[in-house]
C-alpha positions in Angstrom: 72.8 126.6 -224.8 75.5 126.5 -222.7 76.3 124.4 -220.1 78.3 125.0 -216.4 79.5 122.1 -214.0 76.2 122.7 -212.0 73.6 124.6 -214.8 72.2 125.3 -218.3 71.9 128.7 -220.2 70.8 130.4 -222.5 71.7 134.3 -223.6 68.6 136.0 -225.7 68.2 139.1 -227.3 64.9 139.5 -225.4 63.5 142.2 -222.9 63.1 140.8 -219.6 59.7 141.1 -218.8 59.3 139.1 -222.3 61.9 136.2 -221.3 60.4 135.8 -217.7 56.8 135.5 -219.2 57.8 133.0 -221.9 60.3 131.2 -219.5 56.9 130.8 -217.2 55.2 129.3 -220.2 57.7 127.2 -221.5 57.9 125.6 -218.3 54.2 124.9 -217.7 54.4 123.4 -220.9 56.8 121.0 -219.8 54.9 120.2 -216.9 57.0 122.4 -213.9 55.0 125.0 -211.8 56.7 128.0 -209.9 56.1 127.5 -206.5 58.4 129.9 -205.2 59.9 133.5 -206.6 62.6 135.7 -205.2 62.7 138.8 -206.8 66.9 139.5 -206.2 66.9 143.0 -207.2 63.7 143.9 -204.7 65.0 141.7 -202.1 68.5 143.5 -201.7 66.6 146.8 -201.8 64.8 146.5 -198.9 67.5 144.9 -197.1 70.3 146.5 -197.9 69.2 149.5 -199.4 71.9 148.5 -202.7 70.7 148.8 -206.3 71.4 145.1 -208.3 70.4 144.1 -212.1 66.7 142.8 -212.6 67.5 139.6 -211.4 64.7 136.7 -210.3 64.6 133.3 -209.0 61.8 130.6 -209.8 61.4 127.5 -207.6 60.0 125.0 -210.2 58.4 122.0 -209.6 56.9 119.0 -211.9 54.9 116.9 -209.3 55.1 113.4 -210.9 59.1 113.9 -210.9 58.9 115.6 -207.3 57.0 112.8 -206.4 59.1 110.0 -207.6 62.2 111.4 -206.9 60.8 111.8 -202.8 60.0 108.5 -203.2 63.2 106.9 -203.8 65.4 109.4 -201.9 63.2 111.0 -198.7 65.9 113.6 -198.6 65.7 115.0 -201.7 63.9 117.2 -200.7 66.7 119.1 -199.8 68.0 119.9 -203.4 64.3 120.9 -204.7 62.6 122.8 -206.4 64.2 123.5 -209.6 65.6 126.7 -209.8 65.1 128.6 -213.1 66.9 131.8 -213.6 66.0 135.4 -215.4 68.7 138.1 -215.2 70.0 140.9 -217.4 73.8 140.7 -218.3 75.5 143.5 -221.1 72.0 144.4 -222.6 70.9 141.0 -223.2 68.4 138.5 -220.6 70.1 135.2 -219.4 67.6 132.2 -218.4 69.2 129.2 -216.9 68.1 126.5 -215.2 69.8 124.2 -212.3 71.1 120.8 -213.9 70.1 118.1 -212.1 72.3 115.4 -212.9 74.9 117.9 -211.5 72.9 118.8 -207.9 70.7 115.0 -207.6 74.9 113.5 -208.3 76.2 114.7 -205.2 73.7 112.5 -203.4 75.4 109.1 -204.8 71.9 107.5 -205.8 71.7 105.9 -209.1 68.2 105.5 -209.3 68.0 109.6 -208.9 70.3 109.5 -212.2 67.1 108.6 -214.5 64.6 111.0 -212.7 67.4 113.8 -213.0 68.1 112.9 -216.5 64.7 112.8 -217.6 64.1 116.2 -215.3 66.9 117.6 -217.3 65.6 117.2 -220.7 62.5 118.8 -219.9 64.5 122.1 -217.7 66.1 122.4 -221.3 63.5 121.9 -223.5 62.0 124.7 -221.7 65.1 126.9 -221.6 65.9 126.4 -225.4 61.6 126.9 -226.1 62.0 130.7 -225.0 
């Protein structure tokens, strides 16, 4: 696993298509559910007609943290969902998942800290499961 000032990673020797189902799984087991999906790669297509690496973005969400974190800071909501990551980089597949001590830290409320910690441990649980 490694870790950058705003996200955690993890490089596999893993086709995509296998990493982005197991990286779905992995978080459903940990409670998260995609509500949104940006396919990168189809997206600049279309719109810019330029070829990029498979390259996807999943909005996670786990409700009872969603919930309590909306609860305690209204605007919160600003810095959800969860993004997971699945690209391909030199012939391997990269997942990585936003940190969110790092993005729930700019807002400057300690009672966020425990929901993002505990949010944390379960975005890498699921990283490090696939």
């Amino acid at each position: 696993m490694q870790q950058t000032g705003y996200g955690l990673s993890r490089k596999l020797d893993m086709a995509f298509d296998d990493a982005e189902k197991k990286v779905r799984e992995k978080l459903k087991e940990q409670g998260f559910g995609i509500l949104t999906e940006i396919n990168v790669q189809k997206t600049l297509k279309e719109k810019l007609n330029v070829d990029f690496k498979r390259y996807l973005i999943l909005g996670a969400c786990n409700p009872p943290f969603a919930h309590k974190a909306l609860s305690v800071e209204t605007e919160i909501g600003l810095m959800m969902p969860c993004n997971v990551i699945v690209y391909e980089a030199d012939g391997k597949t990269v997942v990585a998942a936003i940190d969110p001590l790092s993005a729930m830290g700019v807002v400057g409320n300690e009672k966020l800290k425990e929901i993002a910690a505990q949010v944390r441990e379960k975005l890498m649980a699921a990283v490090m499961a696939v």
